[in-house]
N, C-alpha and C positions, 0 to 999 in steps of 0.2 A: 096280627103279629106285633111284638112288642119292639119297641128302637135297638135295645142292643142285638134282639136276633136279627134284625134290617142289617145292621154294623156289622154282625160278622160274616151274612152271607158277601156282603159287598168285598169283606177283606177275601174271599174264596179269587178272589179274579186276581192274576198280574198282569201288569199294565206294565209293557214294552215303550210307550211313547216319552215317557219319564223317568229319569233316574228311580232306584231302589233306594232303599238303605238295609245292608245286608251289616246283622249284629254276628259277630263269634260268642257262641254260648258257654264254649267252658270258661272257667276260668283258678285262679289261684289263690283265694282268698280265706286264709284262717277261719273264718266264721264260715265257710260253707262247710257246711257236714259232709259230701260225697268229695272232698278232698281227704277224708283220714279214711284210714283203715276197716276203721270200726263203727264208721258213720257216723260217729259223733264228735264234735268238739273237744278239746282236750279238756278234762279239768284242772281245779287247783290242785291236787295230789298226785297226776299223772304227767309220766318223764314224755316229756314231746322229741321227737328223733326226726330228720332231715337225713336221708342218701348225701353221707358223704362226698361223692363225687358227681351227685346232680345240680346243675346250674337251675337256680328258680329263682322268679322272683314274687313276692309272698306280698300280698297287700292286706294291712290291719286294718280294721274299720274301729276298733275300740280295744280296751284294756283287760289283761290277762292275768290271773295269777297261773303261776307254773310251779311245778315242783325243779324240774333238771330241763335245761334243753340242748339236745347236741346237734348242732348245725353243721350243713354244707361247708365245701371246701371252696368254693363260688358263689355265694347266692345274697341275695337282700332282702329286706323287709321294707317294705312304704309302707310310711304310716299315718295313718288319717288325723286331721287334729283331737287331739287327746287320748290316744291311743296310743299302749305301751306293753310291758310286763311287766310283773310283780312279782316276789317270792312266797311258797305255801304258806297259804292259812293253814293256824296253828288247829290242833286236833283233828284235822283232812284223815287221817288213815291210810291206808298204805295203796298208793295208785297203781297205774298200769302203764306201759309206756306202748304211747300212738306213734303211729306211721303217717307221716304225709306220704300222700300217692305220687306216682311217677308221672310227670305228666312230656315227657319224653316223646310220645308216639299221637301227639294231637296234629293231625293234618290239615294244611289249609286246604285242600282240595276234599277235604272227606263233607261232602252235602248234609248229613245228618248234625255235624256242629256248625250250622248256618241257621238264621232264623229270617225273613222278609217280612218289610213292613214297607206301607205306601208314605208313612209320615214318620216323625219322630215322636208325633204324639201318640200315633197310634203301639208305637214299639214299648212308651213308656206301659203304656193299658196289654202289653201283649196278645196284640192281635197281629194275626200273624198271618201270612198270604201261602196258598200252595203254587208250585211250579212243580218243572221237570229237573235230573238233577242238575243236569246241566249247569239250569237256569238258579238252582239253590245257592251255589258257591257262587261271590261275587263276581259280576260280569264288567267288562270295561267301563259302560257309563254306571256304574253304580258308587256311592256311597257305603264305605265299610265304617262300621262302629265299634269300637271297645268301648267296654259298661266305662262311666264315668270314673266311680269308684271301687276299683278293681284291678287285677293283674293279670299275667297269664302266659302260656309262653305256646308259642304256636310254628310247626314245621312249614317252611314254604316250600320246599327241596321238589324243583320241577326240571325239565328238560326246555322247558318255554317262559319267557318271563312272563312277567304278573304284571296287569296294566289295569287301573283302577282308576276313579275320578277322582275322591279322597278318601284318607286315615283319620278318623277321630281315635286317639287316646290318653286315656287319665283325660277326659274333657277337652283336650287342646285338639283341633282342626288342623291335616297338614293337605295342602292343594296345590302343593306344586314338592316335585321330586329330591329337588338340592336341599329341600326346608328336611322333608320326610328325612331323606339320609343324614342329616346332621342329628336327628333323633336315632336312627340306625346305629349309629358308632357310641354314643352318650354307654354308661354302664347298664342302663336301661330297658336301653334297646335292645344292647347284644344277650339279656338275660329273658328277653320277652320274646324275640322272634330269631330263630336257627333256619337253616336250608340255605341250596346251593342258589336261587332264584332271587333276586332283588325286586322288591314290590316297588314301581314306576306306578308314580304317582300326580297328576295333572292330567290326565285323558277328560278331553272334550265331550258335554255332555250330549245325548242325541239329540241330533236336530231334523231326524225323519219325521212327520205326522203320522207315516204307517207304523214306527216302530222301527230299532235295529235289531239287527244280530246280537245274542250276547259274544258273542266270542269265545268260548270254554270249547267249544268243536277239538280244540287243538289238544287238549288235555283231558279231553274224553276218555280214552284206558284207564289215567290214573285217576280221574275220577269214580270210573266206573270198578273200580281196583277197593273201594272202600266202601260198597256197597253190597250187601248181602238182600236178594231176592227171598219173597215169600214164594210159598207154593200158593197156584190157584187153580180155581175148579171151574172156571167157565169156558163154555166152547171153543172161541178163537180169541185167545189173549192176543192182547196190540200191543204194536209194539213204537210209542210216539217219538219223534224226533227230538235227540237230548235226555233220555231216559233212559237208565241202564237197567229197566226190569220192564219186565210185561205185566201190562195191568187189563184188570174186567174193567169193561166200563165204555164208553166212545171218543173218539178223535174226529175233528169235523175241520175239514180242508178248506180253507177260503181264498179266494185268486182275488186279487184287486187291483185298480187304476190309481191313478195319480191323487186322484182328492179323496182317497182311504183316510180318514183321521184314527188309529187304533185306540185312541185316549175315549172318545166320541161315541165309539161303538161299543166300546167295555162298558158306557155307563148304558147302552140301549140296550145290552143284552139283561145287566142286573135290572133296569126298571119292568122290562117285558117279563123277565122268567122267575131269575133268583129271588125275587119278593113273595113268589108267589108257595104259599104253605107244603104244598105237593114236591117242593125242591128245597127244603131246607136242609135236608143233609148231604144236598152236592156239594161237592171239591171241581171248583173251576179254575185252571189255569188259561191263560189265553196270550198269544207271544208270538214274536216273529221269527221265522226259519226258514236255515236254507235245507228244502226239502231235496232229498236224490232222486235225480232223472234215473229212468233204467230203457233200454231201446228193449222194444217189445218185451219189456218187465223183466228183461234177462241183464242184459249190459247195461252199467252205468254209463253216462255220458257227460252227468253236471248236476248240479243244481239248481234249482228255481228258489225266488220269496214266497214264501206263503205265511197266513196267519194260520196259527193251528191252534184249536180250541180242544183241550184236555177235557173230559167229562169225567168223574169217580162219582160213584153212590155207595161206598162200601157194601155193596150187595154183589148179583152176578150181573150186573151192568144193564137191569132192565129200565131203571128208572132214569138211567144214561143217556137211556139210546131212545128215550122218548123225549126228551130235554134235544138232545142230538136232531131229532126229527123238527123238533120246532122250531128250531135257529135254523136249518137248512130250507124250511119253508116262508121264513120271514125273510132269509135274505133272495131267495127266489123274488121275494114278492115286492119287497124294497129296498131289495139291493142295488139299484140303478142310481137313486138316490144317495147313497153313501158311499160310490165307490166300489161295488162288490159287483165282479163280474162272473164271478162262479161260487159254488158250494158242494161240497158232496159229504160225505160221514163212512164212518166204519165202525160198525158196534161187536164187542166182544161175544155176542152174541150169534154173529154171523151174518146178523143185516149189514144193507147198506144203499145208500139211495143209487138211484140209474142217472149221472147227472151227464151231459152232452161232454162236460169236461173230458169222462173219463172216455169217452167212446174216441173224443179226439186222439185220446194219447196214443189208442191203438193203431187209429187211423197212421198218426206221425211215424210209429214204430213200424209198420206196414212200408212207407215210404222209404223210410233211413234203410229198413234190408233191401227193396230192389234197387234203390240205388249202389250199395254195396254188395250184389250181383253183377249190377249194369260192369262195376270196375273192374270186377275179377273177371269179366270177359273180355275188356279192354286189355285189360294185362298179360292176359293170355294168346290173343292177340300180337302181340307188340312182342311178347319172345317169340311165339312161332318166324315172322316177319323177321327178327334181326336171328334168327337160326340158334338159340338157346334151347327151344324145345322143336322136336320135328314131330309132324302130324304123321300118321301111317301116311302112307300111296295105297291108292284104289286101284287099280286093273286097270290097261289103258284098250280102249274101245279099239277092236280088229278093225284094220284099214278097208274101205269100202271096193270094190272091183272099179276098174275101169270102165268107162260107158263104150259101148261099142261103137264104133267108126262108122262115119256116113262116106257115103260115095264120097269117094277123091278128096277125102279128109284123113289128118293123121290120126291116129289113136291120143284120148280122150288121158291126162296123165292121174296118176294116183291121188288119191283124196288123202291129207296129213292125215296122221294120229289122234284124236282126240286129249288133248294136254290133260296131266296129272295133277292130285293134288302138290304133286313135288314142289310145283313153280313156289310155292308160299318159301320154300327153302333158296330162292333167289338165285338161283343157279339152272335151269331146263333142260343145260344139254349136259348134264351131267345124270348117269344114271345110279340107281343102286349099286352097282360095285365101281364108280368113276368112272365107268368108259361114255363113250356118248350114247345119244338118245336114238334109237332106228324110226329115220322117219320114213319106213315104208320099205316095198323094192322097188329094185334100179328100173329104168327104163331105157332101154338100151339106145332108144332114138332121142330122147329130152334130158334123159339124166348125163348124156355121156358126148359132151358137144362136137368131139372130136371125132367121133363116129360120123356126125353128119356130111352131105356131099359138097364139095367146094365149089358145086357150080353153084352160083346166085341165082342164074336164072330159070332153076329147078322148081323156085317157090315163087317167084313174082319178086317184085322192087321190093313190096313191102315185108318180106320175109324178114329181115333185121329187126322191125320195127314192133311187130306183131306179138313177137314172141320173146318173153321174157323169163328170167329165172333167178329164184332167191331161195333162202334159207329153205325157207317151207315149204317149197316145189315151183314147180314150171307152170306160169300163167301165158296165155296167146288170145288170140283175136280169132272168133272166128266169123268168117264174110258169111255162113247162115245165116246168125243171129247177130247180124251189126246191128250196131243203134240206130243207124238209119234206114234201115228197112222196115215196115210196116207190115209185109204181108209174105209168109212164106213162098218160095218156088219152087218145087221140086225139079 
């Protein structure tokens, strides 16, 4: 394989551990031909025309003849040294009059005018890196570039501000905010960049070894808002974190510990795989995310870091998910080594590896629901008990007979009722319509004291002592079965 196909499979990967440098690709400059109408430059005998009422600003690179030109009611012209206009060369013939385009509706948020490079060198060679779109529009530790020499006028109009590392434009470097905004307000500025959003400028570069977050999560809609999906034809399109379309191809999940270096492994994975001939027409992204937790793949709960590794083969994602299979098996195999405690894959194809990983998650998701059963029994619970909900009442067990009477003994008194489920309502002698509870019938000798005979020494001395009476019936002593007897007498 020759050095620059080496160079450009390398540029297929983005590297999270390092700033970017993310270029804005349109731009406003008289010598671009997809700035007119007509796609082509004006000539010397055709009348050049500016929207009146469109603010631009126009960078010349060199010198013009024009026949007429009618200009905005707001706008400028930068111009490069030696670079002007001039009046029609003589015998031109009769021109046309060109349209500059409107460039009104260019968004900072729209992925497709972003372009990534790992260097500046590599940006000037345009070689260019894929990602997610997410990850296309500049991220907080990135570097943003405007072409040196060039113009352009670009929407920042968000709901969230814009946090970047720095601004390069027209060549000048801005790295801190107060500098940036005095370029803001300049005539410049206000002609180069509109929107409600202020680009904050000084953010700290990353200083994870795994990789950060880009940060665009937040502005996801409107990112995903300027993006127009293809149709595709393969089995199960993915769908990867920070993408606003589904692609064939694979997604390879990676879990890691503390001495993860993402810078480290982006280059094991190109020396191991992307060199190799059989992979030359992959698209590798690879980046840090916060992936969504779901409890038993239904409810979200959060999100986890993962490194997720994008795979494309512009085909139906066979030659994806065999590239997929191979990174999943090298980080099995020395992943311990690098930081890599887990791996698994999902190919639009419908494979995907059986890693312990995922069995955990069910296992977790298994747990998180009977613990939230355990609650919702506690809870229910705890109203029955403070009388918010009331259980039914079960039927209360018929009262048992009396035991029959031994010689020169009294009768044997009623056995209670069998308590209800009611009591959980904290109240027992209360019954279904308030009135009290029947514990039983009367007993005309124990229930009704006054009945009894007022001689004492009817029952013996102990007769006071023996016999007692409470809520729940009449307890006594009897001299058969004292505790100190051992052996019956009849």
């Amino acid at each position: 394989m020759s050095k620059t196909s080496d160079l450009l499979l390398l540029l297929c990967l983005v590297g999270a551990a390092s700033a970017l440098y993310k270029q804005w690709i349109p731009d406003t400059n008289y010598e671009n031909k997809t700035n007119w109408d007509n796609n082509d430059v004006p000539h010397g005998c055709d009348i050049v025309q500016f929207a009146a009422q469109r603010r631009v600003s126009v960078f010349v690179e060199t010198s013009h003849a024009v026949r007429e030109m009618r200009l905005p009611v707001n706008g400028e012209f930068i111009l490069n040294s030696g670079a002007g206009f001039y009046g029609q060369e003589p015998g031109c013939g009769q021109g046309a009059t060109t349209n500059f385009k409107d460039s009104e509706d260019l968004q900072w948020f729209n992925p497709a005018l972003w372009q990534a490079t790992a260097t500046l060198d590599d940006m000037q060679k345009g070689q260019v890196l894929f990602s997610v779109h997410e990850e296309s529009v500049p991220c907080q530790y990135d570097d943003v570039v405007f072409k040196a020499l060039s113009s352009f006028r670009v929407d920042t109009g968000s709901n969230q501000p814009i946090s970047v590392k720095s601004v390069s434009v027209l060549g000048k470097k801005f790295e801190s905010s107060a500098e940036f905004s005095q370029y803001l307000s300049s005539r410049s500025g206000q002609l180069q960049f509109q929107g409600s959003s202020a680009v904050n400028v000084g953010h700290q570069g990353c200083g994870d070894p795994s990789g950060c977050d880009c940060g665009n999560s937040v502005n996801h809609e409107r990112i995903c808002g300027t993006v127009t999906c293809d149709s595709l034809d393969c089995k199960t399109p993915l769908s990867p974190v920070g993408h606003c379309c589904k692609v064939c191809g694979a997604v390879v999940s990676i879990k890691f510990s503390t001495t993860f270096n993402l810078q480290t492994y982006r280059q094991r994975v190109h020396h191991l795989f992307l060199i190799l001939p059989e992979y030359k027409t992959i698209q590798l992204g690879m980046s840090k995310v916060l992936k969504p937790q779901k409890l038993l793949r239904i409810i979200p709960f959060g999100t986890t870091p993962e490194i997720q590794v994008v795979i494309l083969d512009g085909d139906k994602g066979a030659l994806a998910e065999k590239l997929a299979k191979d990174i999943v098996k090298d980080a099995g195999t020395h992943g311990s080594n690098m930081g890599i405690t887990g791996a698994e894959f999902q190919a639009s194809s419908g494979g995907s590896s059986s890693q312990s990983g995922s069995d955990a998650g069910v296992v977790v998701g298994a747990v998180f629901g009977v613990l939230i059963l355990i609650s919702l029994v506690v809870v229910l619970v705890v109203l029955v008990r403070k009388g918010f909900v009331q259980m039914p009442s079960m039927p209360s067990m018929p009262s048992m007979p009396s035991m029959p009477s031994m010689p020169s003994m009294p009768s044997m008194p009623s056995m209670p009722s069998m308590p209800s489920l009611r009591r959980f309502r904290g109240h027992s002698d209360i019954g279904e319509l308030g009135g009290t509870l029947d514990h039983g019938y009367d007993n005309p000798m124990f229930d009704r004291p006054h009945m009894m005979p007022n001689d004492p020494s009817l029952y013996g001395t102990e007769a006071n002592t023996s016999i007692s009476m409470t809520q729940t019936g009449v307890h006594f002593v009897n001299p058969v079965y004292d505790d100190n007897e051992t052996d019956f007498n009849a």
